[in-house]
C-alpha positions as CSV (number, residue, x, y, z in Angstrom):
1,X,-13.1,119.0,147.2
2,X,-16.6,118.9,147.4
3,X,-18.4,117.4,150.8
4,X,-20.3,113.8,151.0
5,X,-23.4,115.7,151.5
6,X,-23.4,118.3,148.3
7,X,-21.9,115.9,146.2
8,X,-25.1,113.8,146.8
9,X,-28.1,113.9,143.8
10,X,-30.4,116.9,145.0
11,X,-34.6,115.7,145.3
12,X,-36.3,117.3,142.4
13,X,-38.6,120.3,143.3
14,X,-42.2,119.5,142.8
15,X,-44.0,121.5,140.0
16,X,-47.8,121.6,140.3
17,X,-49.8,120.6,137.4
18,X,-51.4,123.5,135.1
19,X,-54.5,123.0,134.0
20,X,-55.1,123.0,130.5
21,X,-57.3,124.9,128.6
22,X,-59.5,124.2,125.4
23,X,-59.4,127.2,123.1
24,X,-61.3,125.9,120.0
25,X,-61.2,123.5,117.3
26,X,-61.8,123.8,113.5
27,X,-62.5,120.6,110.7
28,X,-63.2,120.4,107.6
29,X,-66.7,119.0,106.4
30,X,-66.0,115.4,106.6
31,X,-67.1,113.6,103.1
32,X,-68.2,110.1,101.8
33,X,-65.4,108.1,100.6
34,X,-64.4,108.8,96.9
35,X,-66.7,112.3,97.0
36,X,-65.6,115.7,96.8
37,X,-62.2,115.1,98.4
38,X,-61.4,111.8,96.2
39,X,-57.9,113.6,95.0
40,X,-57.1,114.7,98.3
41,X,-54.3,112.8,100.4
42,X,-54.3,112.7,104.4
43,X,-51.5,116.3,104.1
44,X,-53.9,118.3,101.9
45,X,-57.4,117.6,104.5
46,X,-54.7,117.9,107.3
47,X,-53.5,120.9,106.9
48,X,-56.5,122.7,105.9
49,X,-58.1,122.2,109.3
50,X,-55.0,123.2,111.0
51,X,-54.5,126.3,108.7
52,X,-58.7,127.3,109.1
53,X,-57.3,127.0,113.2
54,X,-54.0,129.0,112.8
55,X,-56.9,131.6,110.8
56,X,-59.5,131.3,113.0
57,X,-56.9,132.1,116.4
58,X,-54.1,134.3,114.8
59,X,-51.4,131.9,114.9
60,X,-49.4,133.4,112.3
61,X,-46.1,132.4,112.6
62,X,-46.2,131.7,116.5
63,X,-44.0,128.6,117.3
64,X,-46.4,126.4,119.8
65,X,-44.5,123.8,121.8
66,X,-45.9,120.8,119.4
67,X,-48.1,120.2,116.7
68,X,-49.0,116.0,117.6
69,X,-51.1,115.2,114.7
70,X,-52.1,111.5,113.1
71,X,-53.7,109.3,110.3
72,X,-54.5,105.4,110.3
73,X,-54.6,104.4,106.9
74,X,-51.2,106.8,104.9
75,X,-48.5,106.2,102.5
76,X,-45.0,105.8,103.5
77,X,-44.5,109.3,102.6
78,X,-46.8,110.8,105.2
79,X,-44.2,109.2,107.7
80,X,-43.6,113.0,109.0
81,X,-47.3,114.4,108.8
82,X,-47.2,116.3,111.6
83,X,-44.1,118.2,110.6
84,X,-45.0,118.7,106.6
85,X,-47.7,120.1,107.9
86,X,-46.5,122.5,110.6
87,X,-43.9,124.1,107.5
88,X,-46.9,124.8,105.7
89,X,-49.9,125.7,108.0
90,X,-48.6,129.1,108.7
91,X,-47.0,128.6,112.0
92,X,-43.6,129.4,113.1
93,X,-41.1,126.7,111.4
94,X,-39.9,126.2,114.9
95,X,-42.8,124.5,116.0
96,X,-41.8,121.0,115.8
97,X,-44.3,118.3,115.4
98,X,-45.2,114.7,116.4
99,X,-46.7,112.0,114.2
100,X,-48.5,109.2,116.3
101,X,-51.3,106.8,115.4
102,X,-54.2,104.6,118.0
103,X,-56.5,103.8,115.1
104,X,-60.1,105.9,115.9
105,X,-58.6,107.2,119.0
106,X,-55.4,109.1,117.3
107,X,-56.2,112.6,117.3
108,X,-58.1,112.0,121.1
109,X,-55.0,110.5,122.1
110,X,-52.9,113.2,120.2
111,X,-54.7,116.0,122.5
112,X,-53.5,113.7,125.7
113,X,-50.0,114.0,124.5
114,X,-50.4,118.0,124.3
115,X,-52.3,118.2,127.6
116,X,-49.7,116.4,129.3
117,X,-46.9,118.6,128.3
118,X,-48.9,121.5,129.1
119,X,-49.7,120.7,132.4
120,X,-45.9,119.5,133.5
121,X,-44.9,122.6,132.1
122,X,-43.0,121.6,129.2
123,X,-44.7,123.4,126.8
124,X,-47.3,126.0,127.0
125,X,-49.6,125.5,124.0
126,X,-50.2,122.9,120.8
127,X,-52.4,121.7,118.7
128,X,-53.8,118.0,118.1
129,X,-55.6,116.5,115.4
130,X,-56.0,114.0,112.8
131,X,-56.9,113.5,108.9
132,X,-58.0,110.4,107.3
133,X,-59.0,109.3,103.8
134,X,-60.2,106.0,102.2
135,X,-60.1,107.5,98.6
136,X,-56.3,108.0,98.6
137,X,-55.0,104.8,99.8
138,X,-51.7,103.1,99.6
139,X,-52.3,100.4,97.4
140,X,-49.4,97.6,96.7
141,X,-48.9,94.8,95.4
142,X,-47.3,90.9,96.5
143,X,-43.7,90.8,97.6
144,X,-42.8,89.0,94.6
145,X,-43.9,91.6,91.9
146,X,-42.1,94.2,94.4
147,X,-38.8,92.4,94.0
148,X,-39.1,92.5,90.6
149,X,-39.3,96.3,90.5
150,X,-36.7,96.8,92.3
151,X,-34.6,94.3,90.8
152,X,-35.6,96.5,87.8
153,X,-34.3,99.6,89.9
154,X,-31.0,98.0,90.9
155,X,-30.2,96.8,86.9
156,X,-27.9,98.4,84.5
157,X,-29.1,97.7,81.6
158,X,-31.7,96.7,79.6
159,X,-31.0,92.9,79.6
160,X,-30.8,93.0,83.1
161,X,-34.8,94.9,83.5
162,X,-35.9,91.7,81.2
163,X,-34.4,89.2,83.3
164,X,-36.1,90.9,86.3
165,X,-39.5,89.4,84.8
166,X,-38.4,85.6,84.0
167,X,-40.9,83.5,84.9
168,X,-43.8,86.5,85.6
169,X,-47.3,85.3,86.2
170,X,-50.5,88.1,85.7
171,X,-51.4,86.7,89.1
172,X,-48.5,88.9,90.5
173,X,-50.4,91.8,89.4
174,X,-52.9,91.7,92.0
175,X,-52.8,94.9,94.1
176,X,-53.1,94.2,98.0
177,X,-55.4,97.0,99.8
178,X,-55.6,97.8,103.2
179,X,-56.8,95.5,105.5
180,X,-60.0,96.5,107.2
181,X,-60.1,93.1,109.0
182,X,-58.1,92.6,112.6
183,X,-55.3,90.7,111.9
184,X,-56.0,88.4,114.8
185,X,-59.6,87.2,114.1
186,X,-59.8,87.9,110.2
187,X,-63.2,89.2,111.3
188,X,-63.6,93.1,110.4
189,X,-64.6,95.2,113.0
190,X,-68.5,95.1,111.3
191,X,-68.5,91.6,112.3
192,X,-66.9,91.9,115.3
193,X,-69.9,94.2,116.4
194,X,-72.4,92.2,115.2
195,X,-71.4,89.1,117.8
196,X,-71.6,91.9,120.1
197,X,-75.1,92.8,119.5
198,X,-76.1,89.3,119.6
199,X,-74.3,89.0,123.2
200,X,-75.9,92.2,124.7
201,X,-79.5,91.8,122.7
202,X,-79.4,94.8,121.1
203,X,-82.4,94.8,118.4
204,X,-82.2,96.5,114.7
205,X,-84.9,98.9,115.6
206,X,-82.7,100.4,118.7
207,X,-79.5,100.4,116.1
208,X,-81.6,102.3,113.3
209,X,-83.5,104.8,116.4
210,X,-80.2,105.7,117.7
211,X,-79.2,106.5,113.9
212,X,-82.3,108.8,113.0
213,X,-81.7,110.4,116.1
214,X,-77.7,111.3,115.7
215,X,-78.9,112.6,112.3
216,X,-81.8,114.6,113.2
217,X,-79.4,116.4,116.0
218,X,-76.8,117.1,113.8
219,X,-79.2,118.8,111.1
220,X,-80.6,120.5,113.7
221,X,-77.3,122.0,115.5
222,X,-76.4,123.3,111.7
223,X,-79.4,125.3,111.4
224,X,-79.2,126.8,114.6
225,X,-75.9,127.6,113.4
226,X,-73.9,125.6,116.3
227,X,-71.0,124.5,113.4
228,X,-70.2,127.8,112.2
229,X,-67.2,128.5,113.9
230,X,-66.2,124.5,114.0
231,X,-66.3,124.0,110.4
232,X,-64.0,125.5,107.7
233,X,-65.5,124.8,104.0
234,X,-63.2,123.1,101.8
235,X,-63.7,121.9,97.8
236,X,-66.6,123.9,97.9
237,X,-68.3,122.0,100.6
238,X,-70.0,123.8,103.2
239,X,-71.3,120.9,105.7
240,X,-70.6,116.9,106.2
241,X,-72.0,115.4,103.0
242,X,-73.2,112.0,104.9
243,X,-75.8,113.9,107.0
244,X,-79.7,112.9,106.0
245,X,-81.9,115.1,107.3
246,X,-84.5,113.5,106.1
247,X,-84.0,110.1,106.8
248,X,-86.6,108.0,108.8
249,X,-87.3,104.7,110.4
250,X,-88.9,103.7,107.6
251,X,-86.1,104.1,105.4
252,X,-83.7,103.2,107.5
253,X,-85.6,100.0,107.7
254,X,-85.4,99.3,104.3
255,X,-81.8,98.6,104.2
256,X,-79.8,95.0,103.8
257,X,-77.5,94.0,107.1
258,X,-73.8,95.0,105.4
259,X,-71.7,92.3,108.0
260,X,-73.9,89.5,108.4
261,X,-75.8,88.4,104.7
262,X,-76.2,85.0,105.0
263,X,-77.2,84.1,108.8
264,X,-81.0,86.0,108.5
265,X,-79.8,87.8,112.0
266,X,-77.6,90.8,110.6
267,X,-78.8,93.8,112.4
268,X,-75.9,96.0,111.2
269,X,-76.8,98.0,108.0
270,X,-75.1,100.9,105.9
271,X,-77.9,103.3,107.8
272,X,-76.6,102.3,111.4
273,X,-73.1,102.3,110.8
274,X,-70.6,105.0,110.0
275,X,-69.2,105.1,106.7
276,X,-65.9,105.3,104.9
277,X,-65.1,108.7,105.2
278,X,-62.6,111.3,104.5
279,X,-61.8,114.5,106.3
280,X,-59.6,116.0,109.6
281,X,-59.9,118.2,112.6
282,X,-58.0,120.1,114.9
283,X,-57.6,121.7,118.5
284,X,-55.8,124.1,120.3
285,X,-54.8,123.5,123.8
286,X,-52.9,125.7,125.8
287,X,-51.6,127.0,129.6
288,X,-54.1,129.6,131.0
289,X,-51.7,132.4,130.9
290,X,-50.8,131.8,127.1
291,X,-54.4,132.2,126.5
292,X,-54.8,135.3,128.2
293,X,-51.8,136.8,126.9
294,X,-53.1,136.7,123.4
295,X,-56.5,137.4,124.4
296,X,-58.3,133.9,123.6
297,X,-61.1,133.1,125.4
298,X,-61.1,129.3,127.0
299,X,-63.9,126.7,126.3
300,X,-63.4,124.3,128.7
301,X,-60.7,122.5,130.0
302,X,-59.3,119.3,130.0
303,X,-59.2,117.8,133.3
304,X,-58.4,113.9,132.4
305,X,-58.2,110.8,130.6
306,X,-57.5,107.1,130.4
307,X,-57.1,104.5,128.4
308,X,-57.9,100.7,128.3
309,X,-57.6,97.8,125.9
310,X,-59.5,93.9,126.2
311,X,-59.0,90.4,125.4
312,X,-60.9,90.5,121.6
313,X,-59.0,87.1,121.2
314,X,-60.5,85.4,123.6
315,X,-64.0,86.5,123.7
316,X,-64.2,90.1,125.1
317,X,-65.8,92.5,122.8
318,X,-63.5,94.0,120.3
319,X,-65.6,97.9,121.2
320,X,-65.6,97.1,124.7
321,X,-62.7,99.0,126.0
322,X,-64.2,102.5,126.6
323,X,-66.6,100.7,129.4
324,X,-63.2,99.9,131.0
325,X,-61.8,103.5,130.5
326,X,-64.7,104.9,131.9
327,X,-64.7,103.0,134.7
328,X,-61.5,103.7,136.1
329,X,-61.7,107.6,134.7
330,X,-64.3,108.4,136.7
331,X,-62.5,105.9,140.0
332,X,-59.7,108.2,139.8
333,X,-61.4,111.6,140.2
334,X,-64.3,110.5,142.4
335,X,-67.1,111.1,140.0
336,X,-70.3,108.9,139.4
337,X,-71.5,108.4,135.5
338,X,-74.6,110.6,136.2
339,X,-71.9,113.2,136.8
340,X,-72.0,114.7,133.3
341,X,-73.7,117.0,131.7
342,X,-73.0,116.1,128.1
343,X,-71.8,112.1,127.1
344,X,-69.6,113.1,123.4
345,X,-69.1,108.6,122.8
346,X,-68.2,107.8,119.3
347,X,-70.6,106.2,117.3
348,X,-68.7,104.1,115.2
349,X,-71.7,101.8,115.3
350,X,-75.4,102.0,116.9
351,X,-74.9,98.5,118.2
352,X,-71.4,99.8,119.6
353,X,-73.1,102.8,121.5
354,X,-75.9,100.7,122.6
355,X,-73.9,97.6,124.2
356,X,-71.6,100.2,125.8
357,X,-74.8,101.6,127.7
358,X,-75.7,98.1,128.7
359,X,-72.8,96.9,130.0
360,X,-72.7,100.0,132.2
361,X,-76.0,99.1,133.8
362,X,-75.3,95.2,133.9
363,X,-74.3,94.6,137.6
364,X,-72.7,91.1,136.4
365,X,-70.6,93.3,133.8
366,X,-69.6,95.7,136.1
367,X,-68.9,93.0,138.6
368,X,-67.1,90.8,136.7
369,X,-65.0,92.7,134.6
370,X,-65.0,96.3,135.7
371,X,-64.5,95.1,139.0
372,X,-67.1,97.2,140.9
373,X,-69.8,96.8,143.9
374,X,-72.4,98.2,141.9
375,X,-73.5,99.4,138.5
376,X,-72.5,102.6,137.2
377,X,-76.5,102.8,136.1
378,X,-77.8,104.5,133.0
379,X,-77.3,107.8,131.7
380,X,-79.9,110.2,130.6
381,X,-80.7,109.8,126.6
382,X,-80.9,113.5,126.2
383,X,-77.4,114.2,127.4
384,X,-76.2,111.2,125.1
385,X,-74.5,113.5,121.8
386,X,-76.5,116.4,122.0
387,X,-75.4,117.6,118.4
388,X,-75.3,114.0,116.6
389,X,-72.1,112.3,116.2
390,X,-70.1,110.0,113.9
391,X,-73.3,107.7,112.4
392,X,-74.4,111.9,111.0
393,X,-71.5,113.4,110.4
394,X,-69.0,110.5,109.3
395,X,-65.5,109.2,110.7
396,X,-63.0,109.6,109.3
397,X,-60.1,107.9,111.8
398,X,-57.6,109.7,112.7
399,X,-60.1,112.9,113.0
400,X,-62.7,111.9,115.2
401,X,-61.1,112.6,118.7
402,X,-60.5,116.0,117.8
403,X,-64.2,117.0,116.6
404,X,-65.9,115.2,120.1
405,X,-63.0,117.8,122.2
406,X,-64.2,120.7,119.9
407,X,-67.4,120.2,120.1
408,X,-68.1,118.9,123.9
409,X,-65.9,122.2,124.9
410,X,-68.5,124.2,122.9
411,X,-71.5,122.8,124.3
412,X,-70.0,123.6,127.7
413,X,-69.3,127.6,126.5
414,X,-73.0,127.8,125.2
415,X,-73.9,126.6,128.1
416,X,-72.1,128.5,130.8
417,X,-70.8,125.2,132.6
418,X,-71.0,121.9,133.3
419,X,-68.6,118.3,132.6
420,X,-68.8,116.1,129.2
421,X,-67.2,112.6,128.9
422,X,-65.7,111.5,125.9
423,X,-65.3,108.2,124.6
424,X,-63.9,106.7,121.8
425,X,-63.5,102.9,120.6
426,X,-61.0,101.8,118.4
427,X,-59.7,98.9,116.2
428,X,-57.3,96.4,118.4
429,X,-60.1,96.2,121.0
430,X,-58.7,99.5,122.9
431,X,-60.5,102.7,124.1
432,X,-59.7,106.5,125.2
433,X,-61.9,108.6,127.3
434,X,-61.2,111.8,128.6
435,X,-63.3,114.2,130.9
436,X,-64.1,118.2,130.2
437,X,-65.1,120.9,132.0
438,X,-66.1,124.4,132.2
């Protein structure tokens, strides 16, 4: 028989965590709503970034520990994305795959999941990403009408399909779309942002500057050729189609408030905002060694991330969170926010950006609800999305975590060093933020 002592549960041997690299990313161009990817569903955009990544890092039937990938807005038959598109990206079949959703910080989040694996060991390499599309959207219609169909489904015969319409209205026929709204205010998140502006004081001028600027960056980073290896054409489009180079203040003026028509203090407009888009993106992440066994280069590497939700109900600002996330990212590895070399925060609004940056210099803000001494000050404007961001080059959902990893980790390789933050916002008042270096 065995002794007291050896029968007894032996301590588990601690493993140290493996970093994780970035190797690259690829997306396609992301595209105005109902433009040139109008017939294309979340699988089709999906799995052409991740096949232009299995291309562009010869992953030719190599099974990776996990493809996590993600949409917001699908049809009940993209309930195994990740997977459909795993068996036809050109990966090995075994490479199973994950299907997950946070609203704008899916494909962000998606990349956590990977990194985690890959630094406990579990896996040495993945990819993460995201697709959405509001052109291709599940549309249904009242749960009457649907119990007609399928009471038309269930009958066996044709008296029976008649009788499943006894009493039918037209009103029935009225298709239900997607809510854009949060379910718990009714307010959409455009509206939400707007109160938000009005709290922190940000002006129309500073909402349409910060727009011009993300444009003119973006424009500029193409014709230096900084997107050449980042984006894969698709439908015969060769960059983001929402991208004005030559927009100015003075157009950007001319445009109506989109949230807020009827007060006379809208400051939100179709020029500072992002719009509906379509598109998707995608990174690898991997263990050092795997890397170097195959002869990939590392960008950067992924060092950390949180996230954080707040109180939207009951008067915190829905796009608030990331202040939060921040906050205790950069508590946990002893880091100030002047610590960065590059600041990759999702624009899904200039008033969004803008009231972010406030409440991080506001010492009643960072008092009151970040809990700290002192503010974590302002950051310097030149560092703030080098290359333009969301309000240029569009959002669609699920794909925006995906491009800022991609991108921040190429910034870092061009040059030679340094740390970016990330920070995304997303509906449900939550936010991610993750940290990259080089």
């Amino acid at each position: 028989m065995p002794s007291a002592a050896s029968s007894k549960a032996r301590a588990p041997v601690a493993r140290p965590q493996r970093p994780v690299a970035i190797v690259g990313g690829t997306r396609i161009p992301f595209c105005r709503s109902n433009t040139a990817y109008v017939d294309v569903g979340n699988f089709g955009l999906g799995l052409k970034a991740v096949a232009g990544l299995v291309e562009r890092y010869n992953l030719h039937g190599l099974r990776l520990g996990e493809l996590t990938f993600g949409a917001v807005i699908k049809h009940s038959a993209d309930w195994n994305l990740a997977r459909e598109i795993v068996l036809s990206s050109g990966l090995d079949a075994g490479t199973p795959g994950l299907t997950l959703q946070r609203a704008c910080g899916t494909s962000l989040d998606a990349a956590i999941v990977i990194a985690n694996k890959i630094a406990t060991g579990q896996i040495d390499a993945g990819v993460a990403g995201g697709s959405d599309t509001t052109s291709d959207v599940p549309v249904v219609f009242g749960k009457r009408f649907s119990r007609r169909l399928l009471d038309v489904g269930r009958a066996r015969s044709l008296r029976e399909r008649l009788r499943a319409f006894r009493g039918f209205r037209p009103g029935e026929l009225k298709p239900q779309f997607p809510g854009v709204g949060e379910p718990r205010t009714g307010m959409s998140m455009g509206q939400h942002t707007e109160r938000m502006a009005r709290e922190w004081g940000i002006t129309r001028q500073e909402q349409d500057e910060l727009a011009l600027a993300s444009h003119l960056k973006a424009a500029a980073a193409y014709e230096r050729g900084f997107f050449s290896d980042l984006v894969v054409p698709f439908r015969g489009v060769q960059r983001d189609n929402n991208l004005r180079a030559d927009s100015t203040l003075e157009k950007l003026a001319t445009l109506k408030p989109a949230f807020d028509r009827s007060s006379g203090h809208g400051t939100l407009t179709a020029g500072n905002s992002t719009p509906l888009t379509d598109g998707a993106s995608a990174v690898l992440l991997a263990d050092a060694d795997w890397a170097e066994d195959r002869g990939l280069p590392v960008r950067a590497w992924l060092r950390d991330a949180r996230v954080a939700a707040v109180d939207f109900v009951h008067g915190q600002g829905l796009l608030m969170a990331p202040t939060i996330a921040v906050a205790e990212l950069l508590k946990a590895n002893g880091l100030a926010l002047q610590d960065f070399d590059i600041y990759e925060i999702h624009e899904a609004f200039a008033a969004q950006v803008l009231c972010t940056l406030r409440a991080w210099e506001s010492p009643e803000y960072c008092r009151d609800v970040l809990g700290l001494d002192a503010p974590l000050g302002a950051i310097d404007p030149a560092k703030l999305n080098p290359v333009g961001s969301s309000l240029a080059v569009g959002h669609p959902f699920a794909a925006t975590g995906a491009r800022l990893i991609a991108t921040a980790a190429k910034q870092l390789e061009e040059r030679g060093g340094g740390r970016a933050l990330l920070s995304v916002c997303t509906a449900g008042g939550m936010g991610v933020a993750a940290i990259i270096e080089r």
